[in-house]
FIGU-843928 format. One record per residue (C-alpha): x, y, z. Coordinates in nm, 3 decimals. Example, Ala and Ser with C-alpha at 12.3 -4.5 7.8 and 13.67 -1.06 7.14 Angstrom:
2
SITE       c1       c2       c3
SITE    1.230   -0.450    0.780
SITE    1.367   -0.106    0.714
This chain:
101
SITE       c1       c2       c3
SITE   17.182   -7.840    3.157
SITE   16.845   -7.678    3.197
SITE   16.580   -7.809    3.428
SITE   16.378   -7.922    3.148
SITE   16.673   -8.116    2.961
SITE   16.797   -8.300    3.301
SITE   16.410   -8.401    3.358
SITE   16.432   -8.554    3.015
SITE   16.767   -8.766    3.097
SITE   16.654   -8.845    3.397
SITE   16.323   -9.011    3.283
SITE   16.517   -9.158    2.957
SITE   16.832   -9.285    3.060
SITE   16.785   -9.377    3.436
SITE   16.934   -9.694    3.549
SITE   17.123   -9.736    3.133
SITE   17.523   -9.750    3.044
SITE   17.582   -9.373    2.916
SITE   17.862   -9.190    2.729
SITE   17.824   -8.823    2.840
SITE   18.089   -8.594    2.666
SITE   18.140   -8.244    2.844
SITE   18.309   -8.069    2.581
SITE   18.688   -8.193    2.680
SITE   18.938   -8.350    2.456
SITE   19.150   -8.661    2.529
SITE   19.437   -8.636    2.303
SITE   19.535   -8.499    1.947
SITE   19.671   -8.773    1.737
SITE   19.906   -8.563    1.498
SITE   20.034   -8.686    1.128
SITE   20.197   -8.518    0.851
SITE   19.927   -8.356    0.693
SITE   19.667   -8.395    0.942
SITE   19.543   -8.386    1.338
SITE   19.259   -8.585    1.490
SITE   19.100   -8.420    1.854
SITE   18.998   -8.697    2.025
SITE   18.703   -8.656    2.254
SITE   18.715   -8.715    2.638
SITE   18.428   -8.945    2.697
SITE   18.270   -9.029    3.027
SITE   18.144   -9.399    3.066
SITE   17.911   -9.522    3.290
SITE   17.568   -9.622    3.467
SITE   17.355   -9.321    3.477
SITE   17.253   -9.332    3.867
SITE   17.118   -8.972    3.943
SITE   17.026   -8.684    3.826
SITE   16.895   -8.330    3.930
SITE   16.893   -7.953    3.837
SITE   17.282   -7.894    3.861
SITE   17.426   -8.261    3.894
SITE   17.462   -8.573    3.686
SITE   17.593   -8.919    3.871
SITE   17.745   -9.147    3.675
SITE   17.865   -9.503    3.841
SITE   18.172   -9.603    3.648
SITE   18.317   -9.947    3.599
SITE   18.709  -10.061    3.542
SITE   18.769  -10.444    3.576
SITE   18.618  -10.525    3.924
SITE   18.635  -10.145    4.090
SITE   18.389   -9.904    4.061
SITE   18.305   -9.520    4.144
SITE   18.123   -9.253    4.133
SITE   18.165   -8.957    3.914
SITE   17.967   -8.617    3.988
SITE   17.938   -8.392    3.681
SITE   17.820   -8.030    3.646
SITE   17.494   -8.080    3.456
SITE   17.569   -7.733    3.305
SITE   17.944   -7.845    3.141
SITE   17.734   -8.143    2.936
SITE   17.737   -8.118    2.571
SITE   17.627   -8.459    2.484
SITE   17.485   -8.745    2.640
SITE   17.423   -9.110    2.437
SITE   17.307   -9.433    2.522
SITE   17.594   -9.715    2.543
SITE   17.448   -9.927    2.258
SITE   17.677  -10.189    2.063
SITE   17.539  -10.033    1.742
SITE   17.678   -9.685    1.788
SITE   17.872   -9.464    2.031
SITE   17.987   -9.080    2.084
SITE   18.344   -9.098    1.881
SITE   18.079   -9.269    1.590
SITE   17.867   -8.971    1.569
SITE   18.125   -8.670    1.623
SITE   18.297   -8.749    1.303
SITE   18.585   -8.582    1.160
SITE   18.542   -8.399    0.843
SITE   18.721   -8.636    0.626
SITE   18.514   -8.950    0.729
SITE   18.181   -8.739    0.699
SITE   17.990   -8.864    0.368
SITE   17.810   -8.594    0.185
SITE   17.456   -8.677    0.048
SITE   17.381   -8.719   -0.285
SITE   17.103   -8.511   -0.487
């Protein structure tokens, strides 16, 4: 992540729930005629960030931690809304809807 880009998260996302996706995949869901990549996602409270590192405080039931990612190995990071999360914007082809003219 460039300086300017991790100034811009920092200011922006500071303090909110994240999703930050680094480019890794969780699992491949395999059928007969088909495969579905299924993206690693990172979950969390944004609590840092500088030139080469991104701190994410993460949650599961009542025990928490701290997760230090490479600001360089981020591809993606979203704002944990209700409305719409990572997995809902990297669609797969098939579920992709082409525009109409």
């Amino acid at each position: 992540m460039s300086i300017g880009y991790s100034e811009v998260i920092g200011k922006r996302l500071l303090g909110k729930q994240v999703e930050i996706y680094t480019g890794d995949e969780h699992d491949t869901l395999l059928y007969n005629d088909s495969e579905i990549i299924r993206k690693s996602i990172i979950v969390g409270t944004l609590v840092e960030v500088d030139q080469e590192c991104v701190i994410v405080e993460c949650y599961k039931a009542n025990l928490t931690n701290r997760i230090y990612i490479n600001s360089w190995n981020i591809v993606a990071i979203v704002e944990l809304t209700t409305k719409l999360g990572m997995h809902d914007m990297y669609l797969p082809a098939e579920r992709k809807q082409i525009k109409q003219k």
